[in-house]
RODREN-759650 format. One record per residue (C-alpha): x, y, z; residue in one letter. Coordinates in nm, 3 decimals. Each point is the difference from the previous one (the first is absolute). Example, Ala and Ser with C-alpha at 12.3 -4.5 7.8 and 13.67 -1.06 7.14 Angstrom:
2
{r {1.230; -0.450; 0.780}; 'A'}
{r {0.137; 0.344; -0.066}; 'S'}
END
This chain:
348
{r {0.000; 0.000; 0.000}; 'X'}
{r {0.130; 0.359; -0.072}; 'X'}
{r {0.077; 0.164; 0.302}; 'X'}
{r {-0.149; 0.355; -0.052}; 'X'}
{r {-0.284; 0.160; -0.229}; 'X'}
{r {0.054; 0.302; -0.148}; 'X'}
{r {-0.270; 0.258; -0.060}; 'X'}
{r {0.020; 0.318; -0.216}; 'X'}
{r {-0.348; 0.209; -0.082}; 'X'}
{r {-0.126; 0.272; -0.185}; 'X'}
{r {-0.287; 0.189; 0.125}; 'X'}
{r {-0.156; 0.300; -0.141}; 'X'}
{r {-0.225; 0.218; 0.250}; 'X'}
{r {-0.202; 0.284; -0.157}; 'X'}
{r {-0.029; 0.292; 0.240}; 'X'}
{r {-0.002; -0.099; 0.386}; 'X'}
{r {0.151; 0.027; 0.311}; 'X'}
{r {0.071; -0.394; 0.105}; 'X'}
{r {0.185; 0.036; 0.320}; 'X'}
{r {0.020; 0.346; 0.198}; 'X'}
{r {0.295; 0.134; 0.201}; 'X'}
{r {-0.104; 0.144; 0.332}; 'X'}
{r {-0.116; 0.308; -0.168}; 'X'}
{r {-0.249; -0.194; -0.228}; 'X'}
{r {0.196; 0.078; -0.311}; 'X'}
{r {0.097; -0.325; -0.242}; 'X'}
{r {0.348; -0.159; 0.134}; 'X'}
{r {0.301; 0.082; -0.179}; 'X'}
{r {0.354; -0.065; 0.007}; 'X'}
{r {0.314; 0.172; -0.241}; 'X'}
{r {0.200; -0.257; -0.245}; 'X'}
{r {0.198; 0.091; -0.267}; 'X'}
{r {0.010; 0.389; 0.116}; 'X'}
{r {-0.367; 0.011; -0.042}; 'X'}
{r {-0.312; -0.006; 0.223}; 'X'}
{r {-0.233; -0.359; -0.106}; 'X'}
{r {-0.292; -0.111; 0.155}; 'X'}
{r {0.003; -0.268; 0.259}; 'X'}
{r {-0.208; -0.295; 0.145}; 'X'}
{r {0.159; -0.129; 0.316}; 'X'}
{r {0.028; -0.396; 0.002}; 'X'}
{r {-0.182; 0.030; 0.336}; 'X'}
{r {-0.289; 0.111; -0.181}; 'X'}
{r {0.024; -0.237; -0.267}; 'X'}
{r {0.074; -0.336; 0.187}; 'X'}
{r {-0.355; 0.132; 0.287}; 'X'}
{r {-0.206; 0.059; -0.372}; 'X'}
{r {0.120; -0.336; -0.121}; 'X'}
{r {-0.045; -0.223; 0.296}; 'X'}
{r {-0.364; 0.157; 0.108}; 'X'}
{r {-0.118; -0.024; -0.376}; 'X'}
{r {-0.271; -0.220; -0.042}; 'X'}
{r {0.172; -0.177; -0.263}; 'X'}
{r {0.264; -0.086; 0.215}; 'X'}
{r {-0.180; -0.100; 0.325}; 'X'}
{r {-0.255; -0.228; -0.247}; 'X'}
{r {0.267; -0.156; -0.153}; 'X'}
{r {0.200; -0.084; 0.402}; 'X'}
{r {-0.321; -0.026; 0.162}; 'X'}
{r {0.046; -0.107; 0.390}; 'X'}
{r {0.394; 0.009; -0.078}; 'X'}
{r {0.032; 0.411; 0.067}; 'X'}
{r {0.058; 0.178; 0.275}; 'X'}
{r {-0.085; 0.323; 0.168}; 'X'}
{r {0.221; 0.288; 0.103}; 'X'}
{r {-0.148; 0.201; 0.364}; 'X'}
{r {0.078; 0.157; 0.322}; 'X'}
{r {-0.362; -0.112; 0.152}; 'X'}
{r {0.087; -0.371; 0.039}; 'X'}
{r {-0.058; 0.111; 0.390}; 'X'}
{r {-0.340; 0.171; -0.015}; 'X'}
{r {-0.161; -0.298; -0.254}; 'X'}
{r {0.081; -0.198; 0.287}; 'X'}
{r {-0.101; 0.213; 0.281}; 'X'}
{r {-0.390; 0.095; -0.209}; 'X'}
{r {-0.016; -0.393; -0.045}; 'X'}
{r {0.050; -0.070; 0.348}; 'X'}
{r {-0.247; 0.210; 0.168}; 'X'}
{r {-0.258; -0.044; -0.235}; 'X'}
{r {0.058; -0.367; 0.137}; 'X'}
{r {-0.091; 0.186; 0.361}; 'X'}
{r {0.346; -0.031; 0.080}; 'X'}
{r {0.051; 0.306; 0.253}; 'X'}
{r {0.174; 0.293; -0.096}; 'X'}
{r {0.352; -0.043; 0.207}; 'X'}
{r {0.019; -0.345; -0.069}; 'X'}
{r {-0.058; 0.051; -0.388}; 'X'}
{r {0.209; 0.247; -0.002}; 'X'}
{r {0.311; -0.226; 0.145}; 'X'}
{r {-0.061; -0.251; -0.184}; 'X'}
{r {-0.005; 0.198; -0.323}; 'X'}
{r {0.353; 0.174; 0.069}; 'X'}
{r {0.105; -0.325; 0.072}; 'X'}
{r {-0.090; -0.156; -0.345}; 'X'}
{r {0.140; 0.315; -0.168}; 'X'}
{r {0.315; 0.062; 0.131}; 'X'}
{r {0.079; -0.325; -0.152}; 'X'}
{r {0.042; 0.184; -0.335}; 'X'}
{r {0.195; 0.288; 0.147}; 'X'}
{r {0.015; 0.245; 0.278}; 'X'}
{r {-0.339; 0.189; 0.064}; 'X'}
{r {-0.090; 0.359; 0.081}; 'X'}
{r {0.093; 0.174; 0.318}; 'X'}
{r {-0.187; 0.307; -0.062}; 'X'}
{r {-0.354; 0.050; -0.191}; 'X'}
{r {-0.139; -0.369; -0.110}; 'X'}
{r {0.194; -0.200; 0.256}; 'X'}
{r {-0.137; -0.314; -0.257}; 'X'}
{r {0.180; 0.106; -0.286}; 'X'}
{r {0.311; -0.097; -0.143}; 'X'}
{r {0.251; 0.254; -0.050}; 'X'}
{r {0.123; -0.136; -0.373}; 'X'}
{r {-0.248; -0.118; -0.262}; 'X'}
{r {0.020; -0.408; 0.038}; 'X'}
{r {-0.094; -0.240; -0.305}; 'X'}
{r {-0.245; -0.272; 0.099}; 'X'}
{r {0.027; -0.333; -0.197}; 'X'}
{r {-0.370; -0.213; 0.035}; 'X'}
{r {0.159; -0.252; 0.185}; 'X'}
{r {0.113; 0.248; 0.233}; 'X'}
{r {-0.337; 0.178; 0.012}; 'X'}
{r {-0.194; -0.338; 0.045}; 'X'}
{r {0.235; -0.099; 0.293}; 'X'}
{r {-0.082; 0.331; 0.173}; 'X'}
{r {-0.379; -0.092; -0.088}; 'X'}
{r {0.009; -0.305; 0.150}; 'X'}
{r {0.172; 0.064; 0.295}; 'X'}
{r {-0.272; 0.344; 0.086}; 'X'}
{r {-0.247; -0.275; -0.073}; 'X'}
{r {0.143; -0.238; 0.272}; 'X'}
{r {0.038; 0.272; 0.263}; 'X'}
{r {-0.346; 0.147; -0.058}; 'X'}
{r {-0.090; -0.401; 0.052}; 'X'}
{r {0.191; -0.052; 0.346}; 'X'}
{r {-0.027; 0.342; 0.083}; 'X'}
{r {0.379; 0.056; 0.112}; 'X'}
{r {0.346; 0.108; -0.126}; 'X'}
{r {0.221; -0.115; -0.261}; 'X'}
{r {0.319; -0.153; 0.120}; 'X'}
{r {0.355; 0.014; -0.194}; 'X'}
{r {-0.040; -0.298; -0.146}; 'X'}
{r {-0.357; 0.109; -0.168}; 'X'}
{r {0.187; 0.335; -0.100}; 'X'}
{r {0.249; -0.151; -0.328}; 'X'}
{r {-0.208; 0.094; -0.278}; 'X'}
{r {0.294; 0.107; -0.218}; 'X'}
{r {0.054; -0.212; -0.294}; 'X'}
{r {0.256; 0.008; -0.279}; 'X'}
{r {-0.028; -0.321; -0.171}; 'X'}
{r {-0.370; 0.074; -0.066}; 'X'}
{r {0.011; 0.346; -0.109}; 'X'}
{r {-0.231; 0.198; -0.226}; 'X'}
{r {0.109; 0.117; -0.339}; 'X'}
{r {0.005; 0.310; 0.012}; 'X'}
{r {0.241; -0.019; 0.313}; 'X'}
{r {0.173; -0.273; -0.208}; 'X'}
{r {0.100; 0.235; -0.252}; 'X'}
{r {-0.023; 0.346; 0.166}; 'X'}
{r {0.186; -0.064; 0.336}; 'X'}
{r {-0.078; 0.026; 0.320}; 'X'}
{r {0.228; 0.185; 0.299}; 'X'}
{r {-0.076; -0.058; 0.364}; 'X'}
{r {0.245; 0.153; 0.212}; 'X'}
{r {-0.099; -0.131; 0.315}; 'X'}
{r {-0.037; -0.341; -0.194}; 'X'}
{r {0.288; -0.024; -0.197}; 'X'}
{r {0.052; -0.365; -0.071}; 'X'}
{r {-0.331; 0.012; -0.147}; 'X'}
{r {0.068; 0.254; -0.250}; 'X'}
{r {-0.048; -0.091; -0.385}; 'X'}
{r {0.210; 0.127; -0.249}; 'X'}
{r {-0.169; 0.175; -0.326}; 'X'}
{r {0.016; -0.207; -0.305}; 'X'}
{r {-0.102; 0.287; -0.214}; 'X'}
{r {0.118; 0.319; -0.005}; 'X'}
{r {-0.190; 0.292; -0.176}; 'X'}
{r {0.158; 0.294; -0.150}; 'X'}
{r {-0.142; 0.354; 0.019}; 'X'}
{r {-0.187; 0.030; -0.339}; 'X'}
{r {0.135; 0.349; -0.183}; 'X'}
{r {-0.072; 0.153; -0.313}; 'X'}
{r {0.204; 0.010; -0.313}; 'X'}
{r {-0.020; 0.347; -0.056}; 'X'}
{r {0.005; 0.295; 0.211}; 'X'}
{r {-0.317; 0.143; 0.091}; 'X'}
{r {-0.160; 0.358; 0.179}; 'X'}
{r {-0.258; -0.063; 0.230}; 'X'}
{r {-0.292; 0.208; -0.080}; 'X'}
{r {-0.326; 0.120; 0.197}; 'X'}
{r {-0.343; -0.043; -0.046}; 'X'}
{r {-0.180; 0.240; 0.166}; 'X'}
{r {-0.366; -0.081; 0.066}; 'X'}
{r {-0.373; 0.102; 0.118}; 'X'}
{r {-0.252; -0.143; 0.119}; 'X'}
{r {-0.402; 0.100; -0.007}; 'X'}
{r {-0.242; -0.038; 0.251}; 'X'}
{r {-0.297; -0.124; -0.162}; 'X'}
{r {-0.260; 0.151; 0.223}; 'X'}
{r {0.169; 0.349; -0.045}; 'X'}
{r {-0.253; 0.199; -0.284}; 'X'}
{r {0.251; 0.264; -0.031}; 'X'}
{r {-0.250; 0.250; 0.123}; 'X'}
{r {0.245; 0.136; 0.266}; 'X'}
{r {0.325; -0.193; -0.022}; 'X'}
{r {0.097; -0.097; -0.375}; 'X'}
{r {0.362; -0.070; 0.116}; 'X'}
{r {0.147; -0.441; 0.044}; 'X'}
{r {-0.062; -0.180; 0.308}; 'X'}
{r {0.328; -0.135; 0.039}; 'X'}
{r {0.277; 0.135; -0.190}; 'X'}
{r {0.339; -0.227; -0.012}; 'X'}
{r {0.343; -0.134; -0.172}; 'X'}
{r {0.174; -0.328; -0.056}; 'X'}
{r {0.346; -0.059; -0.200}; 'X'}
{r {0.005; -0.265; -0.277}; 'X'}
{r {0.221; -0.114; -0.267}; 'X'}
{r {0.052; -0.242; -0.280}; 'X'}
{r {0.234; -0.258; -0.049}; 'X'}
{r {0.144; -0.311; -0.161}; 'X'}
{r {0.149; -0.171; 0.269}; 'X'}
{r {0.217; -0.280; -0.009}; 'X'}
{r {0.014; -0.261; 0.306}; 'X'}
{r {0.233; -0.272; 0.125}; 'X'}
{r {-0.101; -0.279; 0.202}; 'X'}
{r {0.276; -0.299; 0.092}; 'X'}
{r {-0.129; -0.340; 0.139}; 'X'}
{r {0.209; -0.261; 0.171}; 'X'}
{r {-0.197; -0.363; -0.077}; 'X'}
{r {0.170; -0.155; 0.162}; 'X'}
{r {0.021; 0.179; 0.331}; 'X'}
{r {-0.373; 0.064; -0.050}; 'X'}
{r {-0.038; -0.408; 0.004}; 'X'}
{r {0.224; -0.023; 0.297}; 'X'}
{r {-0.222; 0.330; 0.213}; 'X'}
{r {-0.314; -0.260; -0.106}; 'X'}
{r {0.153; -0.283; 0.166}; 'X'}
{r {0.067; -0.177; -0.318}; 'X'}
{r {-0.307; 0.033; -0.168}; 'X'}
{r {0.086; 0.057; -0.373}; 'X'}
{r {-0.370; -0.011; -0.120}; 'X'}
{r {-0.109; 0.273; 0.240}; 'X'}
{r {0.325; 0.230; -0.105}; 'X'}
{r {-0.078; -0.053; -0.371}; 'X'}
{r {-0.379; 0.088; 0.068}; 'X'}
{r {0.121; 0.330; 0.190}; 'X'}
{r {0.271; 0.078; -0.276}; 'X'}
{r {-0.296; 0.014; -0.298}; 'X'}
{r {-0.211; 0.186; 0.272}; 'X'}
{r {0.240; 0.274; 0.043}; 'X'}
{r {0.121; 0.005; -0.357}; 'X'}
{r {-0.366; 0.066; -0.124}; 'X'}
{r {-0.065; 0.251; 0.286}; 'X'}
{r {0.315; 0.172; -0.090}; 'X'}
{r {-0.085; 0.023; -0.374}; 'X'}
{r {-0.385; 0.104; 0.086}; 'X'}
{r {-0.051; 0.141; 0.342}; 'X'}
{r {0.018; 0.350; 0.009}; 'X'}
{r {0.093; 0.229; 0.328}; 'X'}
{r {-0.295; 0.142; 0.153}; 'X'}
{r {0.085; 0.382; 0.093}; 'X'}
{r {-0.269; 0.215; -0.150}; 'X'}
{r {-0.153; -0.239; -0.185}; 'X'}
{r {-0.365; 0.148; -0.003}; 'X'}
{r {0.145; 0.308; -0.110}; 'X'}
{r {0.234; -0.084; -0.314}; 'X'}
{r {-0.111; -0.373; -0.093}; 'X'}
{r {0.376; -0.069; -0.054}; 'X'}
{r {-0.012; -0.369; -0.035}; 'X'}
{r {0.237; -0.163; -0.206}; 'X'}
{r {0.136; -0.358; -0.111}; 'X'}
{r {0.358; -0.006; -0.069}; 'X'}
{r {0.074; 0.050; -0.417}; 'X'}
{r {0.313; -0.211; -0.001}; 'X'}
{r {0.136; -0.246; 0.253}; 'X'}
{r {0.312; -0.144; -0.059}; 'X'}
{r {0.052; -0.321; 0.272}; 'X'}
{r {0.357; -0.170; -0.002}; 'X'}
{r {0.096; -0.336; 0.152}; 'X'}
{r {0.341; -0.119; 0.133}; 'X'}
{r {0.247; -0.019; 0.286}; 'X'}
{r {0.239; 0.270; -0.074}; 'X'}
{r {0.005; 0.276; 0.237}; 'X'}
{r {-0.307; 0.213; -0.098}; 'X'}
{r {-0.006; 0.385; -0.105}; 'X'}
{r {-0.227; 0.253; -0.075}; 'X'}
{r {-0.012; 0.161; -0.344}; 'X'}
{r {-0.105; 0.368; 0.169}; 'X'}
{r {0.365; 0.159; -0.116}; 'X'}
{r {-0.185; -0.028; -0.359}; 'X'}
{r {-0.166; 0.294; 0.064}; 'X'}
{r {0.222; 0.170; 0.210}; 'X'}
{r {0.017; 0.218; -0.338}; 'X'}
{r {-0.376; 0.143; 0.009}; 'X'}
{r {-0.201; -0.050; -0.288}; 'X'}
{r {0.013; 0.319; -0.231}; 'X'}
{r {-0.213; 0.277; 0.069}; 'X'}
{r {-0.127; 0.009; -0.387}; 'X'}
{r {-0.096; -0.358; -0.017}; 'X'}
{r {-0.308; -0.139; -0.143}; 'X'}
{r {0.053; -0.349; 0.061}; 'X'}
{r {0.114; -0.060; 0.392}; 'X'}
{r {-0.139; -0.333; -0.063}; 'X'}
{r {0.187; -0.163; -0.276}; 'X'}
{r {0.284; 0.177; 0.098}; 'X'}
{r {0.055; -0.124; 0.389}; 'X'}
{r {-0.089; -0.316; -0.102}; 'X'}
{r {0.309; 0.002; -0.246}; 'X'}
{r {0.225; 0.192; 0.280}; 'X'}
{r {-0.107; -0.299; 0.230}; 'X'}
{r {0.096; -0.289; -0.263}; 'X'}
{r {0.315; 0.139; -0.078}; 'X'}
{r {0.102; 0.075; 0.360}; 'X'}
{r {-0.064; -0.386; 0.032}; 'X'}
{r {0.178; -0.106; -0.322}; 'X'}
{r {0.339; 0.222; 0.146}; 'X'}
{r {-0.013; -0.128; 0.256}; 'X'}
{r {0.031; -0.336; -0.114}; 'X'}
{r {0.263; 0.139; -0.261}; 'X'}
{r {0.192; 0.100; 0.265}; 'X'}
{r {0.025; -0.255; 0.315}; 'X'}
{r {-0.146; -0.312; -0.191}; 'X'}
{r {-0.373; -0.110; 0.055}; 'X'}
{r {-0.158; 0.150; 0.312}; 'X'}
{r {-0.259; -0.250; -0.071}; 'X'}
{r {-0.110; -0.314; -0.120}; 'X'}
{r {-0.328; 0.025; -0.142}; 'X'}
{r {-0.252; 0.292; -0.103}; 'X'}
{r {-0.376; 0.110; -0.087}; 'X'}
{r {-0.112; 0.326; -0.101}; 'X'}
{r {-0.325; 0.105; -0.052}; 'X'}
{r {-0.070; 0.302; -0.142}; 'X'}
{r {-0.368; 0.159; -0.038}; 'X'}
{r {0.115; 0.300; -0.232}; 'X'}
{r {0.078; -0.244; -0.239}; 'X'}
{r {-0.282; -0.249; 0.045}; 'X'}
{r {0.285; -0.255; 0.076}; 'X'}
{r {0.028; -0.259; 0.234}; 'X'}
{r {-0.277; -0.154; 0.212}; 'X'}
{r {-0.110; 0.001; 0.431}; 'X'}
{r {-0.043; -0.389; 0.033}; 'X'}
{r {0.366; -0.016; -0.152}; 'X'}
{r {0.141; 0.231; 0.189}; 'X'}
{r {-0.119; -0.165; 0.337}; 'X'}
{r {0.094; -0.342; -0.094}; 'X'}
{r {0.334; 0.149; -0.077}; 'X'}
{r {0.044; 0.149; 0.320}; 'X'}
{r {-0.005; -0.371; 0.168}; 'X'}
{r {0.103; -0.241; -0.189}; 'X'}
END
């Protein structure tokens, strides 16, 4: 089996504002001496895993990322009649198995965001369920719920970091490059009313609500890396389940779209060119082919980063010897190239 898959995408976005900085502008980062618009692989890895597509396709194999693991507990247990104290320490009990809680504010929160596989969530279930029954504490040996040879997927390929846990960390089998356009870009500003319909303009003809939001356009190109074969080792062996979650995220990569303002722009988008690549060698990303932005005057971004891409590829081949062993491109501007083949690519 080759070791690592190799993703490369295309994406066009008509005007929107994907993922916001902390002023609620679109994300951007400089490359090349010029300003491109960004989408941070935090944001794309949350919009692929908590796509429908991909939690049909893994159903009862993904997990779930929260701080609350304390409070389920604690709403579960005196709705049970449980009394308040006693829920309470048995809650913070449960939790702080996952990592160290609160001491100010919600004192049955977690401090970090933990991921959840099911069989770590239905061993939390069950025990709730047995002290609701016998109407006492859990005791240390009730309190292992941790599991890392039955993981979910998405922990399987995302990671997972405990720090007060650390032998049952998981390392990421995929890593997820920031997504950035091949051009440089200006972020411009749509400034915008809105009417009140019961106004009849007989005193007040002026908007209800007057306001602004940044947005840009963009072909972006993205760069995902997958290790099989540490993804079948995170999933305790089980190649079948690895290969299932390898088409899942392939497909979600090529058709999920990030969510930020969707009702506003309707920016969604399937990828126009995927390239995937198969082999052992040690993998790289083909980003520095547009570390030249594409010209200001062109008319055909498309055909044109698609070429920058393939040759990038082909040099570097020319110049160290094959990076890889195997490769499938498919390429939507073109009509060329087909999703079932691309998938069954990705794992065989």
């Amino acid at each position: 089996m080759s070791r690592f898959l190799q993703l490369h995408l295309l994406t066009s976005y008509p005007p929107a504002n994907l993922n916001r900085d902390d002023l609620g502008r679109p994300k951007t980062a400089k490359m090349g001496g010029v300003d491109r618009l960004r989408v941070s692989s935090q944001s794309l890895k949350r919009t692929w895993r908590t796509s429908e597509l991909f939690k049909e396709a893994l159903e009862g194999h993904v997990g779930t990322r929260t701080k609350r693991l304390g409070s389920e507990v604690f709403k579960k247990l005196t709705a049970a009649g449980i009394p308040e104290k006693k829920a309470k320490e048995w809650a913070q009990k449960i939790a702080s198995q996952f990592g160290k809680l609160k001491k100010e504010g919600d004192e049955l929160e977690i401090e970090q965001l933990v991921h959840i596989s099911p069989a770590e969530q239905a061993g939390i279930d069950d025990l709730t369920n047995k002290l609701i029954a016998e109407q006492r504490a859990p005791n240390d040996d009730e309190l292992n719920f941790l599991r890392k040879d039955d993981t979910a997927v998405d922990i399987a390929m995302f990671g997972r970091m405990l720090a007060s846990k650390p032998e049952h960390n998981v390392e990421a089998a995929c890593q997820v490059a920031h997504a950035i356009s091949v051009h440089g870009v200006v972020i411009e500003d749509d400034y915008f009313t809105a009417v009140d319909d019961l106004n009849d303009h007989s005193e007040d003809a002026g908007a209800a609500h007057i306001g602004e939001t940044g947005f840009a356009a963009g072909l972006f190109y993205s760069y995902i890396c997958i290790n099989r074969e540490l993804l079948v080792e995170n999933l305790g062996g089980n190649k079948a389940l690895a290969d299932k979650a390898i088409r899942a995220l392939t497909e979600a990569a090529v058709k999920v779209a990030p969510q930020g303002k969707q009702n506003s722009f309707g920016s969604r988008a399937y990828a126009s060119y995927v390239r995937a690549e198969l082999g052992s060698q040690q993998p790289r990303s083909l980003s520095v082919a547009f570390l030249k932005p594409l010209g200001k005057n062109s008319e055909d971004y498309a055909h044109e980063a698609v070429a920058a891409l393939e040759k990038q590829a082909a040099n570097f081949d020319e110049v160290y010897g094959p990076c890889v062993d195997s490769s499938y491109s498919l390429n939507a501007f073109a009509g060329a190239g087909k999703m079932t083949e691309l998938l069954d690519f990705a794992v065989q």
